[in-house]
N, CA, C and O atoms as a DFTB+ gen file, in Angstrom:
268 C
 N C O
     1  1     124.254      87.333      89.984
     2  2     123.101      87.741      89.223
     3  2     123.506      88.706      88.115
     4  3     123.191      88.502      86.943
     5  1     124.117      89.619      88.461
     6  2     124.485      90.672      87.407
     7  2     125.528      89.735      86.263
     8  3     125.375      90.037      85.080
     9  1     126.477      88.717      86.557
    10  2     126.970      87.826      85.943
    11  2     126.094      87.508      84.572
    12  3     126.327      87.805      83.400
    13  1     125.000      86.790      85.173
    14  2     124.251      86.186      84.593
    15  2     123.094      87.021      83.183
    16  3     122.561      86.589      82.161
    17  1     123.154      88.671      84.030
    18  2     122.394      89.584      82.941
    19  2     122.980      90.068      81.793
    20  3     122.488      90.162      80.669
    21  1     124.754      90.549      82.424
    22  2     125.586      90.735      81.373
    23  2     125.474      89.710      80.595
    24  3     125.058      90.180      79.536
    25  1     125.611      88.424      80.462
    26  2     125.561      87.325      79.549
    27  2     124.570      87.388      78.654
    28  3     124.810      87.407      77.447
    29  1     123.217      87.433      79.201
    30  2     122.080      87.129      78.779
    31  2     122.365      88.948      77.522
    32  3     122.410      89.055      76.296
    33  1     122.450      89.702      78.322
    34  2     122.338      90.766      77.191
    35  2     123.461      91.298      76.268
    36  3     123.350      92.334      75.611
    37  1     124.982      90.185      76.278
    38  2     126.072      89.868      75.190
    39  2     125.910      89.088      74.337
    40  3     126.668      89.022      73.370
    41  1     124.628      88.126      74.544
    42  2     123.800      87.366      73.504
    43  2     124.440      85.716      73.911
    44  3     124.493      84.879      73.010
    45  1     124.675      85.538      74.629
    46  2     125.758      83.887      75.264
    47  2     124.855      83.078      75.028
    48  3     123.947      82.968      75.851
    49  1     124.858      82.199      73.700
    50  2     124.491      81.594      73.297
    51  2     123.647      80.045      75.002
    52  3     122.512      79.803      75.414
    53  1     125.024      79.514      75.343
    54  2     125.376      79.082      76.820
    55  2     124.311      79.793      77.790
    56  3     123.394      79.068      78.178
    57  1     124.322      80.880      78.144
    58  2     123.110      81.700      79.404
    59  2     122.026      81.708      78.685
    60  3     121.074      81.706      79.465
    61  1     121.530      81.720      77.161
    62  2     120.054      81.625      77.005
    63  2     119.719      80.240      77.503
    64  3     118.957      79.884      78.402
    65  1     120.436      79.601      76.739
    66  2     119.892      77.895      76.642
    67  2     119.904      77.491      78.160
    68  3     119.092      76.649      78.544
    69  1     120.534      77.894      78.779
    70  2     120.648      77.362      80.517
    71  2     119.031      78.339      80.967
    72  3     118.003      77.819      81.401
    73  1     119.261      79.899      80.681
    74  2     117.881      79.954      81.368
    75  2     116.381      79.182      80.446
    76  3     115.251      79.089      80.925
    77  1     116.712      78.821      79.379
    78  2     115.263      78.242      78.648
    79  2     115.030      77.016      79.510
    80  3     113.879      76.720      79.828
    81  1     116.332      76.105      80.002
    82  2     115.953      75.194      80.218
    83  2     115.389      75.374      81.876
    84  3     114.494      74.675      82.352
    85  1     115.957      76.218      82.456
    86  2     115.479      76.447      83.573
    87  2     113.932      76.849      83.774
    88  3     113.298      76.417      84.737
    89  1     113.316      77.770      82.729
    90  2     111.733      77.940      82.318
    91  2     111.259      76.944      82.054
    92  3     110.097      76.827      82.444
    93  1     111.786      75.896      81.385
    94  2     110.906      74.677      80.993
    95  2     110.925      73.891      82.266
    96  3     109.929      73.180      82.390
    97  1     111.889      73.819      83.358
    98  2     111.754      73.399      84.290
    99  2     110.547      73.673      85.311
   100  3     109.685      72.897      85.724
   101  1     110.794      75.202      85.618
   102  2     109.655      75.981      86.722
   103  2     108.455      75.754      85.959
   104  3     107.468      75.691      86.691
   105  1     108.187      75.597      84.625
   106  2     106.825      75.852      84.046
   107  2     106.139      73.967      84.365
   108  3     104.975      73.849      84.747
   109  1     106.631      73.256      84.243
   110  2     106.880      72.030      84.254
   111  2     106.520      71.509      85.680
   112  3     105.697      70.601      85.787
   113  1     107.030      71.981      86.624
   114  2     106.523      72.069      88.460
   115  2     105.849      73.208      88.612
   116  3     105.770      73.584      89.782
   117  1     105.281      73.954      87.721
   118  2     103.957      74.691      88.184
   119  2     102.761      73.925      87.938
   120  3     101.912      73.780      88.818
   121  1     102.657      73.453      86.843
   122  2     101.665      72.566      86.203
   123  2     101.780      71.340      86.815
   124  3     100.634      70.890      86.833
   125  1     102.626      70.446      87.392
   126  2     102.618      69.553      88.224
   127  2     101.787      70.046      89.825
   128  3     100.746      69.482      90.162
   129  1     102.328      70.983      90.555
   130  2     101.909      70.888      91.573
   131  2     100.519      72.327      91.622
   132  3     100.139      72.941      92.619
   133  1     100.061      72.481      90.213
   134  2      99.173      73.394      90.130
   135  2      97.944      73.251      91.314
   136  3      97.777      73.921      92.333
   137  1      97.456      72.545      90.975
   138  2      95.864      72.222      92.596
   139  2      97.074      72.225      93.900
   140  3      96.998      73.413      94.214
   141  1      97.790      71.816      94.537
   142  2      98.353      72.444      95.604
   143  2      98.589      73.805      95.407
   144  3      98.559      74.325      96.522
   145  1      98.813      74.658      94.532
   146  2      98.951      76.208      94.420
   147  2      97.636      76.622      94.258
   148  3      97.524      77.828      94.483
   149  1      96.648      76.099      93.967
   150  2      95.193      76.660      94.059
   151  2      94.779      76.385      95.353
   152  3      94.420      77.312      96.079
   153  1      94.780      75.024      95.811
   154  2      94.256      74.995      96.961
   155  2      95.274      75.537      98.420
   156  3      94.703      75.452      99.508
   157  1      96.074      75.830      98.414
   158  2      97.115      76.460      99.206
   159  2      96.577      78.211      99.037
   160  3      96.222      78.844     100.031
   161  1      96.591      78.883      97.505
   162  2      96.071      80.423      97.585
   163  2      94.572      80.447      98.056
   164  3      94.265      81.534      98.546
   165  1      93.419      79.381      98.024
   166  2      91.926      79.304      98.411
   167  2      92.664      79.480     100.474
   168  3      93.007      80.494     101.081
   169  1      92.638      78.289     100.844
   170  2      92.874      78.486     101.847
   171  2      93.699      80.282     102.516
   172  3      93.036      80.962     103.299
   173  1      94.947      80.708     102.103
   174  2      95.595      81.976     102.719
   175  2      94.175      82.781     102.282
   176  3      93.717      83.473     103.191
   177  1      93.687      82.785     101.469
   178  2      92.391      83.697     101.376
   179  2      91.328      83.606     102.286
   180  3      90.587      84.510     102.672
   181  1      91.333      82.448     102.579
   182  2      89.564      82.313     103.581
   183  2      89.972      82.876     105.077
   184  3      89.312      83.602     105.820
   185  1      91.930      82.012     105.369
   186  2      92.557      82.937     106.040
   187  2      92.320      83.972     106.491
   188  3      92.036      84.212     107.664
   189  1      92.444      84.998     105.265
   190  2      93.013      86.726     105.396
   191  2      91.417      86.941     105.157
   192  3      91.393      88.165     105.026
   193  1      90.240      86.561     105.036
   194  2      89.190      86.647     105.348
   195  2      88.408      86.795     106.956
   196  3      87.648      87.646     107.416
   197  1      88.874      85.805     107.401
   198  2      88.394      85.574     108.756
   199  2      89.519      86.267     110.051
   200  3      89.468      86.264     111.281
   201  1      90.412      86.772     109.136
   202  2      91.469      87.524     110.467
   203  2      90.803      89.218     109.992
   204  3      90.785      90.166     110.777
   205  1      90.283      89.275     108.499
   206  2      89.864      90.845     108.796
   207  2      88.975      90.871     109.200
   208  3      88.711      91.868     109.872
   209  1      87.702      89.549     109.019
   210  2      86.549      89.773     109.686
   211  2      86.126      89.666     111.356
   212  3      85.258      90.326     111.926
   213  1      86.813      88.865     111.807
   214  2      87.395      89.127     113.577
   215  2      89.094      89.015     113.762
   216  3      89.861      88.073     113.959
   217  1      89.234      90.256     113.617
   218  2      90.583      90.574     114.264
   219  2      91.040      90.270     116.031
   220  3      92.155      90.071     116.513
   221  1      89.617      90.337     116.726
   222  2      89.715      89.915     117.857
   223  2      90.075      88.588     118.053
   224  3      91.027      88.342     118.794
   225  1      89.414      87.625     117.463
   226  2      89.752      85.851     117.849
   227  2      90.846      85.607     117.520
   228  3      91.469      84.646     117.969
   229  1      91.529      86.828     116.252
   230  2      92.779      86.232     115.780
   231  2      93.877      86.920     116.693
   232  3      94.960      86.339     116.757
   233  1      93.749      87.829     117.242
   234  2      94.728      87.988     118.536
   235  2      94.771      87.237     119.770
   236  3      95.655      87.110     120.618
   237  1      93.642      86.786     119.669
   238  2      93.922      85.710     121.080
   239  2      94.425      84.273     120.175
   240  3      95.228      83.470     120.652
   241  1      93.893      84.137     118.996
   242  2      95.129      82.475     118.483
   243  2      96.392      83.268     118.101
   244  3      97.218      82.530     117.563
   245  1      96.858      84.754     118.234
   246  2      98.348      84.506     117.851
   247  2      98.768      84.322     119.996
   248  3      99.787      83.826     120.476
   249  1      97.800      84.806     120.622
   250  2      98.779      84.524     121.914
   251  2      98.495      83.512     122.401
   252  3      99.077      83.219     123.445
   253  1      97.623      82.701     121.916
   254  2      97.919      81.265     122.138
   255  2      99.050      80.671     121.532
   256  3      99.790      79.960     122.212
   257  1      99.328      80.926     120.048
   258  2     100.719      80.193     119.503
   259  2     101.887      80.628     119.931
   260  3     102.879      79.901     119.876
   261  1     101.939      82.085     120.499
   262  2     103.060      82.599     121.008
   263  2     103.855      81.955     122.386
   264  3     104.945      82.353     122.798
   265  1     103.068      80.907     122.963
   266  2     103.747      80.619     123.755
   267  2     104.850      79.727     123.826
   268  3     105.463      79.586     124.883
């Protein structure tokens, strides 16, 4: 990693263009699998909803999975 910062801040022509293309990549599979990242953060929310709103039911489903 530090490899890679020294480069980026000696101006390496080579480490920009590798990380641009790597951004065009991640930006590229965000927007592809965008509604699985919405509907994946909806769900952990309704989640972390219903474990603060009974903390009790959710200790008896973690010692049910714990077994």
């Amino acid at each position: 990693m530090d490899v890679l910062i020294e480069s980026l801040r000696s101006g390496s022509i080579v480490a920009w263009v590798g990380l641009l293309i790597i951004a065009v990549i991640v930006i590229k599979l965000l927007f592809k699998f965008s509604k699985a990242l919405l509907l994946l953060g909806i769900l952990i929310v309704i989640v972390y909803g219903l474990v603060a709103l009974f903390p009790e039911c959710a200790e008896f489903i973690m010692n049910l999975l714990s077994i």
